[in-house]
N, C-alpha and C positions, 0 to 999 in steps of 0.2 A: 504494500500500500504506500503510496508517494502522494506527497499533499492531499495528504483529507485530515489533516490535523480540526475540520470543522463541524467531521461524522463520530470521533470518536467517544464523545460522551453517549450516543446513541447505541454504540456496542460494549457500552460499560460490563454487560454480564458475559459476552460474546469474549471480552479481553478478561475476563478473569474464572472463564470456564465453568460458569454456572450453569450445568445444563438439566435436562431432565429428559428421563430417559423411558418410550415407551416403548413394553415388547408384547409382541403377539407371535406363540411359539417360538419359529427360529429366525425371528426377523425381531427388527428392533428400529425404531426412528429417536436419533438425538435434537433435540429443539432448544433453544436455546432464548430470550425476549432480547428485544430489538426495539429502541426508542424511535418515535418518526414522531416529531410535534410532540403535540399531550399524551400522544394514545402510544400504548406499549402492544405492541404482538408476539407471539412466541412464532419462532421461524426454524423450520428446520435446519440440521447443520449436519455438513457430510463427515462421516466416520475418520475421513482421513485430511479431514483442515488442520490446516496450519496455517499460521500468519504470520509476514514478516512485515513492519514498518520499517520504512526507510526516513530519517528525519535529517536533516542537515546538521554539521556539524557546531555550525554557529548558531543553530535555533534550542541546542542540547540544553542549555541554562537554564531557559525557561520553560522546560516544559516540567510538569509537577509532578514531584517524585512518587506520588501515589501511581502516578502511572507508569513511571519508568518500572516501578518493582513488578509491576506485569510480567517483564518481558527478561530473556537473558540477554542483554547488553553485548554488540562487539562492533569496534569503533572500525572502521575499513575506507584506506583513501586508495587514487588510482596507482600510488605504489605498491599497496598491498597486493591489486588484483596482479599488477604487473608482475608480482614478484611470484606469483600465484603460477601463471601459467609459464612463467620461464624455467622456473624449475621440473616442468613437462614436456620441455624441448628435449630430442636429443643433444645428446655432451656436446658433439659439435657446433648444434646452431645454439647451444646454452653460450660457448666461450667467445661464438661472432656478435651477439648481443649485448655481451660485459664490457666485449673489446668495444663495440658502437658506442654502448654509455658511458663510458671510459671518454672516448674523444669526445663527442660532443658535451660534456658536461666541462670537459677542459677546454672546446673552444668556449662555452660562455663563459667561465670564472675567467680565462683571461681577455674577450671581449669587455665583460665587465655587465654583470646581471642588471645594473640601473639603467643599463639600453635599451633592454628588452622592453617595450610594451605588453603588459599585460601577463609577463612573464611568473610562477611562480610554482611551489616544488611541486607542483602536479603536471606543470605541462609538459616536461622531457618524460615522462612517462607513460603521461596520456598518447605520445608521439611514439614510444615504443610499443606500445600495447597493441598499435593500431596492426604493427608488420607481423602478429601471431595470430595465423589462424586453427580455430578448432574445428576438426571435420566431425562429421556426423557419430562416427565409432569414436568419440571421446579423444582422441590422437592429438597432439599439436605440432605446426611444423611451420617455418618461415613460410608469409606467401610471396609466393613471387613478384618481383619489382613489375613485371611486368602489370598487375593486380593492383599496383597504389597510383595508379594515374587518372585524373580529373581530365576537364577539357581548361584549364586553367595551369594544370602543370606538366600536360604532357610534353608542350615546348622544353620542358629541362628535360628531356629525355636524353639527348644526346650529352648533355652534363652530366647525370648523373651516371648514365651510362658508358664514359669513359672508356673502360675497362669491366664491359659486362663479365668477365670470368672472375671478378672478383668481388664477390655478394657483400664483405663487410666493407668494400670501398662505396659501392653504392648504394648501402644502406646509411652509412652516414652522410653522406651528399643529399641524400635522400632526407634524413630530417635537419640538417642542416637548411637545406632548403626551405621548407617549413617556417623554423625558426628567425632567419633572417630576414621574413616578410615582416617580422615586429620591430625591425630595426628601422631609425628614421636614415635618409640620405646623409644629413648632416652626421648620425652618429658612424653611417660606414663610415665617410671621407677623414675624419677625425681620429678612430683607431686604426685604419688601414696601416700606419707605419710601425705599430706594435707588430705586426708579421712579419714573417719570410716573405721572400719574393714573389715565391711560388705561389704562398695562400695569398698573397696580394691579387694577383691578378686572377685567381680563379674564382676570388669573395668579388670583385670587381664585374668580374664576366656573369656570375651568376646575377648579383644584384640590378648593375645599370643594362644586360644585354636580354636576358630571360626571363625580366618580373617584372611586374609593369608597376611601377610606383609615382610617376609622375601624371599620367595622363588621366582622367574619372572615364572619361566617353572610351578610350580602349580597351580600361579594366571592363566595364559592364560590357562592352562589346566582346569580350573574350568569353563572359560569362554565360551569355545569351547563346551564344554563335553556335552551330550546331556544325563545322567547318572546322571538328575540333584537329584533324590529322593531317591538315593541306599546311599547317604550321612548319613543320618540324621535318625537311626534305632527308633524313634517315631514314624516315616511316615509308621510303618507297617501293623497298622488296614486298610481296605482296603478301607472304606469309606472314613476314612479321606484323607487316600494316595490318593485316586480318585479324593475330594475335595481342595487339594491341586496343586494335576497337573494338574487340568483343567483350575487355575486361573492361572497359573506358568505364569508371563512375563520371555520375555529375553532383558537380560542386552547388547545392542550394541555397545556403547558408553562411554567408561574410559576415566578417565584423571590418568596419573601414576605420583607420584613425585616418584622421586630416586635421590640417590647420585647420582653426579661426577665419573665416573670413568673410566680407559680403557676398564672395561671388557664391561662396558654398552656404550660408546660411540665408540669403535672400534671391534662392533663383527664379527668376521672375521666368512668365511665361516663353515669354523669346529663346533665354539661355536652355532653358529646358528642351526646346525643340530643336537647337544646335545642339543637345548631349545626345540625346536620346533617336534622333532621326538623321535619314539621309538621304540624298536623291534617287536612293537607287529603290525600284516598285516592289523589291522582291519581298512579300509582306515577313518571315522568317527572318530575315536578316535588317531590314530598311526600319521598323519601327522597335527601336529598342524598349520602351514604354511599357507598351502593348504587353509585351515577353516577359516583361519582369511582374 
């Protein structure tokens, strides 16, 4: 149960297992009363309920301890889960995981974590969590790189994909990528000379050449754009082009940071119709608006 912190006085007997129990020969119904307004009903309850509230961690204080003693308590953030199912990887992809979170936790401590937007101890692991998947027989196993691509990020495909034969280089490019969209331009250009040469120009290449951070009308026009594999001129052997768009996710869901400013807090009707549209009739592509 996730937010209904508004129903649970109404299953006050329900959370503390007050039931009653009627049998006719070898059957049996457990029922159990259920608040709804004034009036109280007994409602049956299945032999094998159970219930888990989920409450946030910051809302834990206040909630009143008569009803916490309900319940056995255990407190789970998305390191835990992470930690959960990497210890059900095989050894190998267990030690190309430690070695991912190893580098990228040391590129941010020495980018410097106050860069990050919106950065904190959940997100490099929410970003880990994402590359394991559990198949139907309970198994876990890295998914393939091929499997984490948006129509937003499949232009890093040839960045990240470098050196396809080597899964933990492109697993960290991989959430490195990610991570660096929280970064302002101002903060690349500012710690770019903390690096090597090499990371220089490849934090450079990724950021100003494969992420669109400057332009609004590009970003939503990437986002929209259903033209997600004419980007990225790798994508032209047909097997792999094939094998890539059949895992293609689509990205629904942004969060944008941006400056302050009139043009972005006062878009008048005009500026609106320069973002969002363009001459060309093709209704899919031509009315960005519309699409979103």
């Amino acid at each position: 149960m996730i937010n209904t912190s508004r129903i649970h006085g109404s299953l006050y007997d329900v959370f503390n297992q007050n039931f009653s129990i009627m049998a006719t020969g070898d059957t049996r119904k457990i029922f159990s009363k259920v608040a709804i307004g004034p009036k109280t009903i007994d409602v049956a309850v299945h032999e094998d309920f159970q219930c888990i509230i989920h409450v946030k961690r910051s809302e834990f204080e206040s909630i009143p301890a008569p009803f916490l003693s309900r319940f056995q308590k255990y407190s789970l953030s998305i390191n835990d889960f992470y930690r959960i199912r990497l210890h059900k990887l095989p050894g190998i992809e267990q030690d190309i995981m430690k070695n991912v979170e190893e580098k990228v936790s040391s590129f941010i401590e020495h980018f410097g974590r106050n860069y990050f937007h919106g950065l904190n101890e959940s997100t490099l692991y929410s970003c880990l969590l994402s590359l394991i998947k559990i198949h139907e027989n309970e198994e876990h196993s890295l998914l393939s790189i091929h499997q984490h691509y948006t129509q937003l990020t499949v232009r890093l495909k040839s960045f990240i994909e470098q050196n396809p034969t080597n899964t933990e280089q492109c697993l960290v490019r991989f959430v490195l990528s990610k991570l660096v969209q929280l970064v302002s331009p101002e903060s690349i250009i500012l710690k770019l000379p903390v690096f090597e040469e090499k990371v220089k120009q490849w934090l450079c290449n990724l950021y100003f050449q494969h992420q669109e951070h400057f332009n609004f009308g590009n970003f939503i026009e990437q986002l929209v754009s259903k033209q997600f594999l004419n980007i990225d001129n790798d994508l032209r052997p047909s097997s792999e082009h094939q094998m890539v768009q059949n895992s293609l996710h689509t990205t629904t869901k942004v969060i944008i940071f941006t400056r302050t400013s009139s043009y972005v807090i006062g878009l008048n009707a005009k500026s609106k119709n320069e973002l969002f549209t363009t001459n060309n009739n093709d209704d899919e592509t031509s009315n960005y608006s519309r699409q979103i």
